[in-house]
N, C-alpha and C positions, 0 to 999 in steps of 0.2 A: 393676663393677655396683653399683649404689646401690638401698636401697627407700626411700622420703623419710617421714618420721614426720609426724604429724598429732595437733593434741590434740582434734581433732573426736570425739566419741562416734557412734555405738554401735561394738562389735564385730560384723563380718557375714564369717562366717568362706567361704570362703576370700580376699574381696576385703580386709577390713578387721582386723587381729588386736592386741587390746591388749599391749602391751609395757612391763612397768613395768622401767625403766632406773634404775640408782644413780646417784643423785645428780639426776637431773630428775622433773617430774612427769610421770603416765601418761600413756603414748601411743601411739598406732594405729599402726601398720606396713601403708604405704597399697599392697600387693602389685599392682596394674594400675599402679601409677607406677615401676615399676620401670624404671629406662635404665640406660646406661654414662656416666660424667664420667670426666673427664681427671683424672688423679691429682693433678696440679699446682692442682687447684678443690679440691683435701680438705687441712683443715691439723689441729688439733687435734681429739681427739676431744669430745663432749663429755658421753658417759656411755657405758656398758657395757652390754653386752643378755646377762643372764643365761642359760646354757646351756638351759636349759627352753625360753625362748623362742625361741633363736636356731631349737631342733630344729622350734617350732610354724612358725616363719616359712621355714626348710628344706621342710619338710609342703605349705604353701599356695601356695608357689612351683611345687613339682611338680606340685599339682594344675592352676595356674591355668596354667601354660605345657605341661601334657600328657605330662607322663611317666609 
């Protein structure tokens, strides 16, 4: 399961959550685009999503799929 980034502004929490990654510029965690890809479509990474964030984007996921 993937959520796809976006460098569109604003944050609208629970659908849209900014995510500043190491090494790239800021960016949205676009939670309604969330699907599954086939692992063989992922090859390197290309930044890191710091534990604070990963827990925001855990948070918005639950809410927006109802748990």
């Amino acid at each position: 399961m993937i959520v796809p980034l976006s460098t569109r502004a604003p944050e609208i929490w629970p659908l849209r959550l900014r995510v500043d990654l190491r090494g790239l510029q800021t960016s949205f965690a676009v939670i309604p685009g969330i699907r599954q890809v086939s692992k063989a479509r992922l090859h390197d990474a290309i930044g890191i999503v710091v534990p604070p964030a990963m827990d925001r984007i855990d948070e918005a996921l639950a809410v927006y799929l109802g748990d």
